[in-house]
Every structure is written in structure tokens, then in C-alpha cells.
C-alpha positions as CSV (number, residue, x, y, z in Angstrom):
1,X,47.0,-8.0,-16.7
2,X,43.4,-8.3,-17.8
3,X,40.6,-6.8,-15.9
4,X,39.0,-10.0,-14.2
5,X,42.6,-10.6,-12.9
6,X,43.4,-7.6,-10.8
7,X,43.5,-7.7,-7.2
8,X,40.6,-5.1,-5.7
9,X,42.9,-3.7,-3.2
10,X,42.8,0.2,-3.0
11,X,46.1,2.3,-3.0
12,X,44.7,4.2,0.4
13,X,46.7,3.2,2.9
14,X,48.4,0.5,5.3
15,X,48.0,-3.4,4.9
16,X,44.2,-2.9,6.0
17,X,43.6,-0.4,4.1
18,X,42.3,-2.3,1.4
19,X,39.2,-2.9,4.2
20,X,38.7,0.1,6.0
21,X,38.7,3.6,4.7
22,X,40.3,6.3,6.8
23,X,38.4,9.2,8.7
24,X,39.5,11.8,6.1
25,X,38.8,9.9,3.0
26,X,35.2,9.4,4.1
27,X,34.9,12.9,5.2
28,X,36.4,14.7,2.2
29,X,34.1,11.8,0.2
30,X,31.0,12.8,1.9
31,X,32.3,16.9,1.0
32,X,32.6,16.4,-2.5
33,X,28.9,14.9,-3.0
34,X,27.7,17.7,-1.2
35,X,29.6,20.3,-3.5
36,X,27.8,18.1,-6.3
37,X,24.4,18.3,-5.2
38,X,24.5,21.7,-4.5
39,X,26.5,22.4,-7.9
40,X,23.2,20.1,-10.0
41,X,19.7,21.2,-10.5
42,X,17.7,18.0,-11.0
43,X,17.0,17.6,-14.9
44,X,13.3,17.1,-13.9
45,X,12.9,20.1,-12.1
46,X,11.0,18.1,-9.3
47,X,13.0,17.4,-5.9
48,X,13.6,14.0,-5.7
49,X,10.9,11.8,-3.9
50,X,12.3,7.9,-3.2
51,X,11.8,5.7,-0.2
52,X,13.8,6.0,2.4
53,X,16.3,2.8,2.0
54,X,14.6,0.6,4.8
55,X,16.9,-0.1,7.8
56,X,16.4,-4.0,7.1
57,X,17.1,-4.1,3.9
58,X,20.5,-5.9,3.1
59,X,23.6,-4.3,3.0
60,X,24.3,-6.0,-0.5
61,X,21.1,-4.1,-1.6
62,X,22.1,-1.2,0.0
63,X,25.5,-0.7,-1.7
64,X,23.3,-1.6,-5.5
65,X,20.7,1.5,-4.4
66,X,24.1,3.9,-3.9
67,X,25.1,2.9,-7.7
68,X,21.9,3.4,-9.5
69,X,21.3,6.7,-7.6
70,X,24.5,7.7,-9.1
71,X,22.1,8.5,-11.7
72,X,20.1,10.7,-10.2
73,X,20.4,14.2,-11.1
74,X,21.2,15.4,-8.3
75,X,23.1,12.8,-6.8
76,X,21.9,11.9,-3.2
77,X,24.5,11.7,-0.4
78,X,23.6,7.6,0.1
79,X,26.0,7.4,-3.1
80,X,29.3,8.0,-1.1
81,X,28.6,4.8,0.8
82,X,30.4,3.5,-2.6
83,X,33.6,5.8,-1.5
84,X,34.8,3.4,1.1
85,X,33.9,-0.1,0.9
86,X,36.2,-3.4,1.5
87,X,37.8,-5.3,-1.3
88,X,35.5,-8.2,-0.9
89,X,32.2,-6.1,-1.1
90,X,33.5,-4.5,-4.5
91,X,33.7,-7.6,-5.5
92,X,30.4,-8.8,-5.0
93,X,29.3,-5.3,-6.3
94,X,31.1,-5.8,-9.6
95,X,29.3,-8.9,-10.4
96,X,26.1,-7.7,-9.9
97,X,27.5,-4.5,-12.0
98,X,28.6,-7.5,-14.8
99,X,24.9,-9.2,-14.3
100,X,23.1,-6.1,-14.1
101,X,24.1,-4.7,-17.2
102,X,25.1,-1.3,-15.5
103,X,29.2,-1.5,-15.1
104,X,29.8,0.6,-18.2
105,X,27.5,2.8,-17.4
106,X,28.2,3.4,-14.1
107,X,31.9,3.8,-15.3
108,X,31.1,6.1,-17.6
109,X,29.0,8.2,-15.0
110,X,31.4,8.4,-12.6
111,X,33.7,10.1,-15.3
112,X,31.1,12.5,-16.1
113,X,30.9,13.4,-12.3
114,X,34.2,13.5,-11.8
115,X,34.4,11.1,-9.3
116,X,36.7,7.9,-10.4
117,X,39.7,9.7,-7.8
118,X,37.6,8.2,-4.8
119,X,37.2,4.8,-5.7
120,X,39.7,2.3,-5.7
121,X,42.6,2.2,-8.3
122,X,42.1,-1.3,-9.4
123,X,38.3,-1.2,-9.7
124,X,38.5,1.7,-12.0
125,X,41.3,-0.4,-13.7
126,X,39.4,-3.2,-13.8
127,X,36.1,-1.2,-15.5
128,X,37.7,0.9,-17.6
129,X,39.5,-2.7,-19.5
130,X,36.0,-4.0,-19.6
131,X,35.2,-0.9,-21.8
132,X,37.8,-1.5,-24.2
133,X,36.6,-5.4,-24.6
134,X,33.2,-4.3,-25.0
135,X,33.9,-2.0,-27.2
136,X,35.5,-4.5,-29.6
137,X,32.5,-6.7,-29.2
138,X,30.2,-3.9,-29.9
139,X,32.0,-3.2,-33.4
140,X,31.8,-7.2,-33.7
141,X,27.9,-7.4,-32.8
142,X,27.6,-4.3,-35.4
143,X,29.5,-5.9,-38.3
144,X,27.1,-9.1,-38.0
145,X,24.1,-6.9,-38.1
146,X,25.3,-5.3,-40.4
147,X,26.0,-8.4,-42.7
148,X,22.5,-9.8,-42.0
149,X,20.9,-6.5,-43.0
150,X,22.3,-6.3,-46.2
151,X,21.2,-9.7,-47.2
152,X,17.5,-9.3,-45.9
153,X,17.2,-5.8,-47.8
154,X,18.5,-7.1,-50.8
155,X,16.2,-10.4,-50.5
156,X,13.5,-7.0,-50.0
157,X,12.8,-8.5,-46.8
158,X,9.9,-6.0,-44.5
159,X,11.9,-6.3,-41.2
160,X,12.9,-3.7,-38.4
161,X,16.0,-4.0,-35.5
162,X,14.4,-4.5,-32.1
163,X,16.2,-3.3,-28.7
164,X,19.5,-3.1,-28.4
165,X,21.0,-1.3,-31.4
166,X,17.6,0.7,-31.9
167,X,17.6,2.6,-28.0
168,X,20.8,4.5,-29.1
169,X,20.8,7.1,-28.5
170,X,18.1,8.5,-26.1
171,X,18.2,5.2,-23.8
172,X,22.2,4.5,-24.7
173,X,24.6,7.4,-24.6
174,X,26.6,4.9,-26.6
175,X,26.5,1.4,-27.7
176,X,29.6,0.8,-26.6
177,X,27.9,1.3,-23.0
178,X,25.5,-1.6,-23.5
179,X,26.0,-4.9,-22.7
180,X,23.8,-6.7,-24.9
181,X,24.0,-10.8,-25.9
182,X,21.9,-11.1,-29.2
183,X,20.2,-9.1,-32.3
184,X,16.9,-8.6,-32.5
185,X,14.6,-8.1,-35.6
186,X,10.7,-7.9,-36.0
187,X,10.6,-9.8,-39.5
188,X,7.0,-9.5,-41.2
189,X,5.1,-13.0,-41.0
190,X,5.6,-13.4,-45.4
191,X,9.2,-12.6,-45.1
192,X,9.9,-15.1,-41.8
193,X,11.1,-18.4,-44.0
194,X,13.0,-16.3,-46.2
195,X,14.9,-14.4,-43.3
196,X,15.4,-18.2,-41.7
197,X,17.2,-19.1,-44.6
198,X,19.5,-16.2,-45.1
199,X,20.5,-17.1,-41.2
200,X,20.8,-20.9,-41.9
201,X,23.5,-20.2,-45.0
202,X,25.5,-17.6,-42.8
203,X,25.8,-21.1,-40.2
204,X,22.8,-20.4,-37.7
205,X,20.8,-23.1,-35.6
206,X,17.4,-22.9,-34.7
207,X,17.4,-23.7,-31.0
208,X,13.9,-22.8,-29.9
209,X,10.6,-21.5,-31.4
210,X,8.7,-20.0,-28.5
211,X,5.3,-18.2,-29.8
212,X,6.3,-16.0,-32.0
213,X,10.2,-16.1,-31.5
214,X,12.6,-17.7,-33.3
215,X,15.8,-17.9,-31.7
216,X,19.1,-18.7,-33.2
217,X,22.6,-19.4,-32.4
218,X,26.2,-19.7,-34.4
219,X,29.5,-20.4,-33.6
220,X,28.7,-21.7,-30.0
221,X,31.0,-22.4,-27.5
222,X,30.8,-24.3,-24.6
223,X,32.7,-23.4,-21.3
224,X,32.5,-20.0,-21.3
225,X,32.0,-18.0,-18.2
226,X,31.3,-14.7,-16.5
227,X,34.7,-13.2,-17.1
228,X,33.7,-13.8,-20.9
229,X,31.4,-11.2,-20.7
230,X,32.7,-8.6,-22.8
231,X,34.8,-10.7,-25.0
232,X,34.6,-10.6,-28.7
233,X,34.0,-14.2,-29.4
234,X,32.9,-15.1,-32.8
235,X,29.5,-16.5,-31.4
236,X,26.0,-14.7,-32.2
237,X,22.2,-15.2,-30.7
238,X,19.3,-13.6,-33.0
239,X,15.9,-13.3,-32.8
240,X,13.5,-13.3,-35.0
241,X,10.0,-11.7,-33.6
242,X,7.3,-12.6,-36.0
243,X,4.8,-10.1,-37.0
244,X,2.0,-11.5,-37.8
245,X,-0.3,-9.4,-40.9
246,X,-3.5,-8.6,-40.4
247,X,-5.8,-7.0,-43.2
248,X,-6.9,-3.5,-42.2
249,X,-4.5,-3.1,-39.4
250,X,-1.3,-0.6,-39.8
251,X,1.3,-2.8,-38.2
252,X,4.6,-1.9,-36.6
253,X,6.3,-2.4,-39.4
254,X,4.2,0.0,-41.3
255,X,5.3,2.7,-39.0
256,X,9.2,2.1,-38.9
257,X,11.0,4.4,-39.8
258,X,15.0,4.5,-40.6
259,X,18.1,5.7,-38.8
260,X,21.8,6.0,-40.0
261,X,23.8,3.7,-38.1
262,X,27.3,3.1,-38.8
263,X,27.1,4.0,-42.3
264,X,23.8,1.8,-43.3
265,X,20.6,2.6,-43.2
266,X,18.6,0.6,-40.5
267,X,14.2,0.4,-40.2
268,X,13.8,1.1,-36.7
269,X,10.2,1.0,-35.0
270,X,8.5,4.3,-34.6
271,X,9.2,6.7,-31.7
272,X,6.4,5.4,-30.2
273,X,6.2,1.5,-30.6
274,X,9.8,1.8,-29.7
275,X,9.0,3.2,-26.1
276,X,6.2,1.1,-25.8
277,X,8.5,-1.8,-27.0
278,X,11.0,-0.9,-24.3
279,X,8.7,-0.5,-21.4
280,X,7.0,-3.8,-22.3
281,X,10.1,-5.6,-22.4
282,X,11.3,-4.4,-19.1
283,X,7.4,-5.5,-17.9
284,X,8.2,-8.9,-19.4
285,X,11.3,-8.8,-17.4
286,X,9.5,-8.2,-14.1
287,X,7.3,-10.8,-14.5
288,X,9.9,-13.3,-14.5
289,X,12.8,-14.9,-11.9
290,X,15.4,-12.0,-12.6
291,X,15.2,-8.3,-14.3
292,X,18.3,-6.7,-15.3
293,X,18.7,-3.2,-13.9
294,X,19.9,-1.8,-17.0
295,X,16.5,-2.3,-18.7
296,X,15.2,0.1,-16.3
297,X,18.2,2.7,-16.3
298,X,17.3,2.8,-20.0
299,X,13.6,3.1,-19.8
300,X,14.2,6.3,-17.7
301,X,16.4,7.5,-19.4
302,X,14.0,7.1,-22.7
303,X,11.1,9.2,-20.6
304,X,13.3,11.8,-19.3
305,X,14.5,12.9,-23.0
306,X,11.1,12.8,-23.8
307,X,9.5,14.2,-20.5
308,X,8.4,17.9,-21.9
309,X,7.0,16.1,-25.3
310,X,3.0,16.0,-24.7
311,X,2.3,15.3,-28.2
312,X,4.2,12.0,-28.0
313,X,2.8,11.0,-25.0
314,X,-0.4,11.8,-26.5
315,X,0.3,9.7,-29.3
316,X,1.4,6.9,-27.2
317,X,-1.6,6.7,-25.1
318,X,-3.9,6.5,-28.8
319,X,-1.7,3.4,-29.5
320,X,-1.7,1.5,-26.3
321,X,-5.4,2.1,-25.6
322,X,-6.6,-1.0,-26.8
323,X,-4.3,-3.1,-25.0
324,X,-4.6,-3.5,-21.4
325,X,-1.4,-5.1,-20.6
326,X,0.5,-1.8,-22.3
327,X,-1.3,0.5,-19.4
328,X,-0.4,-1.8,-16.8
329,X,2.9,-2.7,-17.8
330,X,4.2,0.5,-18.9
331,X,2.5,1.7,-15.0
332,X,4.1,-1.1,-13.2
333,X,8.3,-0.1,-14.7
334,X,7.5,3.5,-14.3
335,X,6.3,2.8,-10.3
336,X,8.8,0.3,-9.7
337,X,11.5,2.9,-10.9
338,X,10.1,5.7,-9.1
339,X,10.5,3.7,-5.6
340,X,14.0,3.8,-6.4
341,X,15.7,6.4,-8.6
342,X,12.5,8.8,-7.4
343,X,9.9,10.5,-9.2
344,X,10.9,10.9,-13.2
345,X,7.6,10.7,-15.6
346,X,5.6,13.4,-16.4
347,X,2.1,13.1,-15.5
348,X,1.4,12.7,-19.4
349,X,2.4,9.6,-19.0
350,X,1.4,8.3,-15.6
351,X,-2.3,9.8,-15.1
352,X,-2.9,6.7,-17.8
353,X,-0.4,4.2,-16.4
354,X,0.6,4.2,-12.7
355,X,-2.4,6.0,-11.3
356,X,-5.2,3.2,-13.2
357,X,-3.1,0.3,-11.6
358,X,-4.9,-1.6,-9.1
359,X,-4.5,-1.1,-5.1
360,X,-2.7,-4.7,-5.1
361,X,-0.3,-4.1,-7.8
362,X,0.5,-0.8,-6.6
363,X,1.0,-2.4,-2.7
364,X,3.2,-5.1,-4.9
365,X,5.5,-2.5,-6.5
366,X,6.2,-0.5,-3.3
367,X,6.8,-3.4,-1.2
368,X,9.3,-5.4,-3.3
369,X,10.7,-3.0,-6.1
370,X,14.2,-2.7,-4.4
371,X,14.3,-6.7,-4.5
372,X,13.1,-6.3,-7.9
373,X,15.4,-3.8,-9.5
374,X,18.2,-4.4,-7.2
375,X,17.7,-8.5,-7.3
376,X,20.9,-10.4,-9.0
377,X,21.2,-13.8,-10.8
378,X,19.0,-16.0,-11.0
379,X,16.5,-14.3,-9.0
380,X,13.3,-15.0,-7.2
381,X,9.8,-16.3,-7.4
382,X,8.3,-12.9,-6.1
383,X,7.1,-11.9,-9.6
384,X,4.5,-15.1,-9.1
385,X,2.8,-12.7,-6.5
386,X,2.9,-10.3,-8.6
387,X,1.5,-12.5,-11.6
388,X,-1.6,-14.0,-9.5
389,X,-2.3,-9.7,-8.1
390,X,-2.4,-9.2,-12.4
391,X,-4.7,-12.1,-12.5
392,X,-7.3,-11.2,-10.1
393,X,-7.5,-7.9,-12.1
394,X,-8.5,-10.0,-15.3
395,X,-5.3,-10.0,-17.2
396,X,-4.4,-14.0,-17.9
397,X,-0.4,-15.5,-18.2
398,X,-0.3,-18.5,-20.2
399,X,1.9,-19.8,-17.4
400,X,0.2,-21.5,-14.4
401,X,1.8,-20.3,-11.5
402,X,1.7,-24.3,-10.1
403,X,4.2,-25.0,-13.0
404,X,6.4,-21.8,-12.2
405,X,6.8,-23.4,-9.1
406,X,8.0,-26.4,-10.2
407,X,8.7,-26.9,-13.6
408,X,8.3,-30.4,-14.5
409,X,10.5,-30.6,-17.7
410,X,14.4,-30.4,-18.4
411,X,15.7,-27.0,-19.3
412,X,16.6,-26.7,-22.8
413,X,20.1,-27.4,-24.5
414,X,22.4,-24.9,-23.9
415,X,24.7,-26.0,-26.5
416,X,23.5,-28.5,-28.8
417,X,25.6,-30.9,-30.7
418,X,28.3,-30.2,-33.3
419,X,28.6,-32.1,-36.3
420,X,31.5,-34.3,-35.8
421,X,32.3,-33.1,-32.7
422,X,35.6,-34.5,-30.7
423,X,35.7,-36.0,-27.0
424,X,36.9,-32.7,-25.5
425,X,33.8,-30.6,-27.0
426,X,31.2,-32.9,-25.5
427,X,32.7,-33.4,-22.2
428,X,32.3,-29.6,-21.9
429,X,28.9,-29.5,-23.3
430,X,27.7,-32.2,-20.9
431,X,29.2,-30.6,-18.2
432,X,27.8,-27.3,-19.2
433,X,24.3,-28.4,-19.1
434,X,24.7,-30.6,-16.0
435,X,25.6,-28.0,-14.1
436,X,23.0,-26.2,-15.2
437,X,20.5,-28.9,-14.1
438,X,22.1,-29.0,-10.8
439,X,21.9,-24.9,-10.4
440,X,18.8,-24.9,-11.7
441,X,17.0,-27.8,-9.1
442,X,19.0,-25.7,-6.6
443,X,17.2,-22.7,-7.4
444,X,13.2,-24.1,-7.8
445,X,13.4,-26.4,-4.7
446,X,15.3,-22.7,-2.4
447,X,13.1,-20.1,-4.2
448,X,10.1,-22.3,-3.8
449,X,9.9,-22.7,0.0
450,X,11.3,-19.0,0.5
451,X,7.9,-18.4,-1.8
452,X,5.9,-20.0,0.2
453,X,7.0,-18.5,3.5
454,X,6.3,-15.1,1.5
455,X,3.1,-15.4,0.2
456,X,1.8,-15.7,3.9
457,X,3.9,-12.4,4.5
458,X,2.6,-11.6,1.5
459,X,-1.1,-11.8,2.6
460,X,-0.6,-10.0,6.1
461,X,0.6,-7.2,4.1
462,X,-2.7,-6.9,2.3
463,X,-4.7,-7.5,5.4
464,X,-3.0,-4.6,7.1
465,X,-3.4,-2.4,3.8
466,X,-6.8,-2.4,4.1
């Protein structure tokens, strides 16, 4: 029986059992995470200094806070709310686990804590089969990259991988952890048509150009779903992320450097444009509808390996001092993190970031971070506070805020037509993308009067702030 079949019932106990915990579970529960955080000594060597979980905020966010402060090092005690919940709140958890990009990871924490015994059988079950698919996938997404690589070195291509295969392994303990949906590849601006072709002949599309983004897909399939998620399907997304060349300026891709992976020999950015890469990308991620808690499980992870290491930090303040946006951003993730998981970076890093951010964006960040980092699929409009705060402090998104609200084109294809397609493949793909239509008018016309109600909460927040 596969994973997304299983029945979350837990083995403890009578017909309701699969509800309510019993007294003694919860108690010897609550025991063993004090044994734990008595056991740990937090890898920071600071105690740990989070919000106090509001008393209004939803259970649902709640139960998300107890799994990222998993974590933590040491565990707090509000993770053994996770030691006795019903079989229809795991459920809801392990979809946002599946959205969030954290289920493997939280798996493969709770092994390393020695804690799998106190949650239910079939949950564990159900993780533990995800782990296996992904792990297939993962050796899939590697072969492709792979393949590609070899034909844009030998076509002496300048190129470096982005993300995903690049964080292992001080974001990712191990790729087969990460749930990741495309490759990613800064191509120099020269070597861009060249590196389109070489995509084309191994049966890429182009399906959008966005800036400087190419984005390609191969092998599509329309009418797949959630429980897909760690399949490996013979579909691929890749990016290409021109870089454009500029005379006198040392580039990103003059600093790569390269890493053994798998037997090949892969350019990866620097240490340093690769954190700055990372916490950029997880900025990009705030500013829009939904950010995947994973991307800020990794960032941490990233700055705690390199928390002692002042000459990097150092060397990453010389190359983000020209830009703004890389103070801010970088200030923003590390604050929004800290209201959750507790304090993390080393002052090397946030004297810079966090403490040059302006009293709105900081009032921002503590206000709606759990709804940020804990938010699920598709999301909210709360970021376009957050975009007009980073305005009015001179930094400019080429997005009117007017036309986040309410977009007035069609989204794009999800799945575009196949040559010679039959009846049965574009039934699906209509009814792929009309649903998408539907889900996504749902979203704009909810989201936007939930926006507008807290934009006025929104101001009487900064009134009384001041």
C-alpha cells in the first residue's frame, strides 16, 4: 500500500483512539522532551529567544510552529503538542509538510532525535515511503543534470548550477531530503542561445521568458496531482538565469568554483554569491502570495554552519554593499526566522542586515512572520504591505501593487499543446487549466477583500507603534 493510501489512524488505543491520546502517552511524551532538552546544548550557544506563540493564533499554525521547532537545538517543549494529535489534523499537517517542502526533513529529524516511537504508526509509514520515492526522483533529477552538463561543458559553455543541487551539503544534509521541482543554471549572456539549443534537441519547450529567465519544460503531463509529489515521472522544468556581461565587472560566474557531485564535476557559485543567492531567493519568496518553509529551514541552516566564520561574513558584506535590496533582503529572512525558530545569526551578519532595516519593515516582520513562514498554498496578499513598507524606504518593485490585487490577464498555460495530441490529452489539459482559472479567481477576489480589511488593521498597528 503506497504512502498517500494509508489510513492515519494510530496503533494507541480503543476505537477513539485514533482522536484522543491517553493521559500516560501525553505525560511520558511531554518526559521525553524534557530528558532532551536537558540532554542538548543549543548549537548557538545563545538560549533560545522566540515569540511566545500568541494565544490567537490558529491552531493549524500552532501545530506548523511545533514542527519547525523540531529544529531547534534544543528542542522546546511546544514540540510535543505533535505527540498527540487526531487523525484529521495529521492530515492537514502532512500536506502542509508536502507543500512546505519540510516532510523529509522533519522525518529525518525526528530519527535523529529519536522520537518516531511517539507518533503515529501510519504517519511514520506514510513519510518514511515518501523518502524512498523521492529518493528515486532525486537520482532521476541528478541523471538529467547530469546529461545536460555534459553537453554544455563539452559545447565549452560558461554556466554554474543554481539552488537546489548546489545547497548540499551545508543547507541539505542530503539531496535526497529536498523536495525540489526544476534545475537551475546561471548560463553567461554569450552562451544563452547555445545552452537553448542543447535543451531544445534533448525535447525541451520554452514556456515563458520572464526578465532574465528562461524557463523550460519536457515530457509534461497533464493531471498530475499532490500525491505525485515525490514520484519519478520522466518530466523536467529548467531554468536558465541569464547573466548578463559587463566589461570591468568580475561576475558570478567568474567566481564559481567546482564541486564533485556524483562523480562529475559541477561550477557552483562562490561561497559567498551562493548565501547571498539563497537568502535572496527566500526574500523573493516573501515578497510574493506563498513562501515555502523549507527555503527558510535551509537559509538557517546555511548561517549556523557558518556562524563562527567572520572572514566570510566579512566578505559577504564587501559584495552586497552596493546593492540595497541584498541588505534588506538578507535582514528581512534572517528577522522573519528569528521570530520563529529564535535568535540564530551572528551579529557579523545582522549589525548590517536586520538592525539597518527600517522601523516599518521591522513592525512588518514581527507582526506577520508566523503567517509568513507558517502560511500554506496559495497564500496571501500580506507581502503587498510589506512591498508598499519597502517602497516608502526608496526600494521600487516593477509590480504595481493595484495589479497584484487584481491581475487583469489569464494565467499562463500550464501545459501547452502536444503535437498531435489525442482527445483524452486535451480534455485533461483544458481541464487542468480551467480549474486553475477557477482557483485562481477564487483566490484574488478572497485574498483581496481579506487585504483590504488588513491594511486598515494594518495602519492601527503603525499608529499605536509610534
Amino acid at each position: 500500500m503506497r504512502g498517500h493510501e494509508l489510513a492515519l489512524s494510530s496503533k494507541r488505543g480503543h476505537s477513539s483512539e485514533a482522536e484522543i491520546c491517553d493521559l500516560d502517552t501525553i505525560v511520558d511524551a511531554i518526559a521525553q522532551v524534557k530528558q532532551l532538552v536537558e540532554a542538548r546544548v543549543p548549537a548557538a550557544g545563545h538560549p533560545l529567544n522566540r515569540n511566545v506563540t500568541s494565544k490567537s493564533m490558529r491552531k493549524e499554525l500552532v501545530l506548523r510552529e511545533a514542527v519547525l521547532l523540531t529544529f531547534c537545538d534544543p528542542t522546546p517543549e511546544e514540540s510535543s503538542r505533535l505527540f498527540c494529535l487526531t487523525a484529521k489534523e495529521w492530515e492537514s499537517l502532512l500536506r502542509w509538510l508536502d507543500l512546505s517542502g519540510l516532510a523529509l526533513y522533519f522525518l529525518n529529524r525526528l530519527i535523529e532525535l529519536d522520537l518516531c516511537d511517539l507518533l503515529p504508526s501510519a504517519v511514520i509509514t506514510r513519510l518514511h515511503l515518501n523518502q524512498i520515492d523521492n529518493s528515486q526522483r532525486t537520482q532521476g533529477m541528478l541523471g538529467e543534470s547530469v546529461g545536460i552538463q555534459e553537453e554544455f561543458q563539452k559545447a565549452d559553455l560558461s554556466y554554474a548550477v543554481l539552488k537546489g543541487l548546489s545547497l548540499w551539503p551545508l543547507s541539505v544534509p542530503s539531496l535526497e531530503l529536498r523536495s525540489q521541482f526544476d534545475l537551475d543554471f546561471l548560463v553567461a549572456e554569450d552562451s544563452a542561445p547555445e545552452a537553448r539549443r542543447i535543451l531544445e534537441r534533448r525535447g525541451y519547450r520554452l514556456y515563458a521568458i520572464s526578465g532574465r529567465s528562461w524557463e523550460f519544460k519536457r515530457n509534461e503531463r497533464p493531471g498530475l496531482s499532490l500525491k505525485h509529489l515525490y514520484k519519478n515521472l520522466p518530466s523536467f522544468a529548467v531554468e536558465l538565469h541569464i547573466e548578463p556581461g559587463v566589461k570591468g565587472v568580475i561576475s558570478a560566474l567568474d567566481r564559481r568554483e567546482c564541486r564533485e557531485l556524483r562523480g562529475m564535476k559541477m561550477p557552483v557559485l562562490s561561497p559567498v554569491d551562493l548565501m547571498l543567492g539563497q537568502g535572496l531567493h527566500a526574500f523573493k519568496h516573501t515578497c510574493s502570495e506563498f513562501a515555502r518553509a523549507a527555503h527558510f529551514l535551509e537559509f538557517r541552516r546555511h548561517v549556523l554552519s557558518r556562524r563562527d566564520d567572520n572572514v566570510f561574513w566579512n566578505d559577504l558584506k564587501c559584495l552586497a554593499e552596493n546593492s540595497s535590496k541584498a541588505a534588506t533582503g538578507l535582514g528581512v529572512v534572517t528577522l522573519l526566522i528569528t521570530r520563529v525558530m529564535g535568535e540564530f545569526a551572528p551579529e557579523a551578519l545582522t549589525s548590517w542586515t536586520v538592525d539597518h532595516l527600517s522601523r516599518p519593515v521591522r513592525l512588518w516582520v514581527e507582526t506577520y512572520a508566523p503567517r509568513v513562514i507558517l502560511g500554506s498554498h496559495p497564500g496571501s496578499k500580506l507581502y503587498l504591505l510589506l512591498q508598499n513598507e519597502l517602497e516608502l524606504a526608496g526600494m521600487r518593485e516593477k509590480r504595481p501593487i493595484r495589479r497584484a490585487l487584481l491581475p487583469l490577464c489569464l494565467p499562463p498555460s500550464v501545459i501547452r499543446a502536444f503535437p498531435h495530441e489525442g482527445w483524452s490529452v486535451r480534455a485533461r489539459r483544458y481541464r487542468m487549466q480551467f480549474e486553475l482559472l477557477v482557483a485562481r479567481l477564487g483566490f484574488h477576489l478572497v485574498e483581496g477583500v481579506r487585504f483590504a480589511v488588513e491594511s486598515r488593521r494594518w495602519k492601527r498597528v503603525k499608529e499605536l507603534a509610534r
